[in-house]
Residue, then its C-alpha position, 0 to 999 in steps of 0.5 A: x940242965x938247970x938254968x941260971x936264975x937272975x933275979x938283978x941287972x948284976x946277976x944277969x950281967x953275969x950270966x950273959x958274960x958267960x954266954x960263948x956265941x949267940x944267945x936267943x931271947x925269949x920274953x915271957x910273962x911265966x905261966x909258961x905251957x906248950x907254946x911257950x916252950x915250943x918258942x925255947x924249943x925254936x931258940x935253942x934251933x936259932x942260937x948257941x944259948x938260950x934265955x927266958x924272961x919271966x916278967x909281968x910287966x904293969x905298963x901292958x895292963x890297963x885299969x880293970x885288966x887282969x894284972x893282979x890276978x895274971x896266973x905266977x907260977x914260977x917253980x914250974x916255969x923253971x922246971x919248963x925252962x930247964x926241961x926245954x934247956x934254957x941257959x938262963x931265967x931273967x925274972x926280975x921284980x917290978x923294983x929292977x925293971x922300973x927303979x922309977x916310974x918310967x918317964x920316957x917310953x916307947x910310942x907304939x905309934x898308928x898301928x899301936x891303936x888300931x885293931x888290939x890296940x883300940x880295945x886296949x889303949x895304951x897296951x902296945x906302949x907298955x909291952x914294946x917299952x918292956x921289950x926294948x928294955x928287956x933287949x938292952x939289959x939282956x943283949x940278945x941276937x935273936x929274939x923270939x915271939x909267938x904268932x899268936x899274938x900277931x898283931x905284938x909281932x908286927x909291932x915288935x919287928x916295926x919298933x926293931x926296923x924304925x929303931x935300929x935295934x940289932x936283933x933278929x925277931x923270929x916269930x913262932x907258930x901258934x900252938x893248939x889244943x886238940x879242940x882248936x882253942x889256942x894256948x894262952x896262959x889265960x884258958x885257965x881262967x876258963x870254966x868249961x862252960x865259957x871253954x866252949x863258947x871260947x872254941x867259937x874263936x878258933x872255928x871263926x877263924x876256920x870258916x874265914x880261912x874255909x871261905x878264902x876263895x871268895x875274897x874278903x867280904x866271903x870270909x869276915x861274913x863266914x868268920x862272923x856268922x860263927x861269932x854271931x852265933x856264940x854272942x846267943x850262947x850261954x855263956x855269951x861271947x861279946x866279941x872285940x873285933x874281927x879284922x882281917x888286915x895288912x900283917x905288916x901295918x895291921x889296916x883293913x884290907x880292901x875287897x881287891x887285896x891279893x897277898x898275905x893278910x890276917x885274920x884277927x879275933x878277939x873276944x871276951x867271956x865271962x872276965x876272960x880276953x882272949x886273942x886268936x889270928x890265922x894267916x891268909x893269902x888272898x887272890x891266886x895261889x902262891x907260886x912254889 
């Protein structure tokens, strides 16, 4: 099936007109691999129609960041589109989305400035600006979004709840490489030297989830040995953050935390800024 491509707001006031039933949403910024197209595969499961945005939203990328540069690939993005049964691609220029500077924008507020946020002021303000105005122009019932970006996710729901903006939000799971390195549409960035020392986030994570059983303190010490040791490697890594938070409000959380928790990385190597996170649940097993 070949998807509607809506390029306008008219083009796509169109489409949706089209739509009979639910219609899922899934924002992107293109460069689409398998995790996005398990999140189309998860929509089309959720709803009657399923749309794709592909935008590359400058209000999410801060001075020295990597938008001009961010990969665009949009003929084969279409042809993951279509290949996974999208109904519609929205892919609008900078001119339709912003006809203006934006001078009233969402604030991402306390959580916007902690963990991702404080290594990227101002990134949580531009991505849940593009978000909101991606759910009035597309009028989406559900919305779906990856997990491995958890800490987006948590930002997303919040501004979903606080607001009152009639979507449901589905978060999708992380997908990986056969190695363990997450898919992001930045791994192409990487060469195969700065690819290996990238594998030390994904093994980071594991030794944390590995060292649950000893509380908090046990698994930042087991995640951030492995850290340690690819900050000595060649190519280095020069880690951002390790945090191992609240998945709801993104804090630290204390020694005596029990429940669900996140642990968060991120790092740089060489001019490449990489995200990763796994789920944790601290104290007693969940009861089944």
């Amino acid at each position: 099936m070949t998807p509607v491509i809506a390029e306008t707001r008219e083009e796509l006031a169109a489409a949706r007109a089209r739509v009979r039933g639910t219609l899922a949403l899934v924002p992107t910024m293109g460069a689409l691999h398998e995790g996005h197209r398990s999140l189309i595969r998860r929509a089309r499961r959720s709803a009657d129609a399923v749309a794709v945005s592909i935008f590359v939203n400058p209000l999410q990328f801060g001075p020295g960041e990597d938008f001009d540069r961010y990969p665009r690939t949009f003929a084969t993005d279409v042809e993951a589109c279509a290949a996974e049964g999208a109904d519609i691609v929205f892919a609008p220029g900078r001119e339709v989305m912003y006809p203006a500077e934006p001078q009233v924008t969402v604030k991402s507020g306390p959580m916007g400035a902690r963990v991702e946020g404080a290594s990227r002021p101002g990134h949580f303000d531009g991505m849940l600006t593009v978000v909101l105005k991606l759910f009035h122009l597309v009028l989406p019932d559900i919305a779906v979004f990856g997990e491995k970006d958890a800490q987006q996710l948590a930002m997303i729901r919040r501004m979903v709840t606080d607001l009152n903006v009639p979507v449901e939000i589905v978060g999708g799971p992380t997908v990986r490489e056969p190695d363990g390195l997450a898919l992001s549409s930045r791994n192409r960035y990487l060469s195969d030297g700065e690819r290996r020392t990238a594998l030390a986030l994904s093994r980071a994570l594991r030794a944390g989830a590995d060292a649950v059983a000893g509380g908090p303190g046990a698994i930042r010490d087991a995640a951030r040995a492995v850290l340690d040791k690819a900050a000595a490697a060649e190519p280095p890594l020069e880690l951002d953050y390790l945090a191992l938070v609240d998945p709801a409000t993104f804090t630290e959380v204390a020694d005596a935390r029990t429940g669900p928790a996140v642990l968060a990385v991120a790092g740089r190597v060489g001019t490449t800024h990489l995200i990763d996170n796994v789920p944790l649940h601290l104290g007693a097993p969940k009861e089944h």
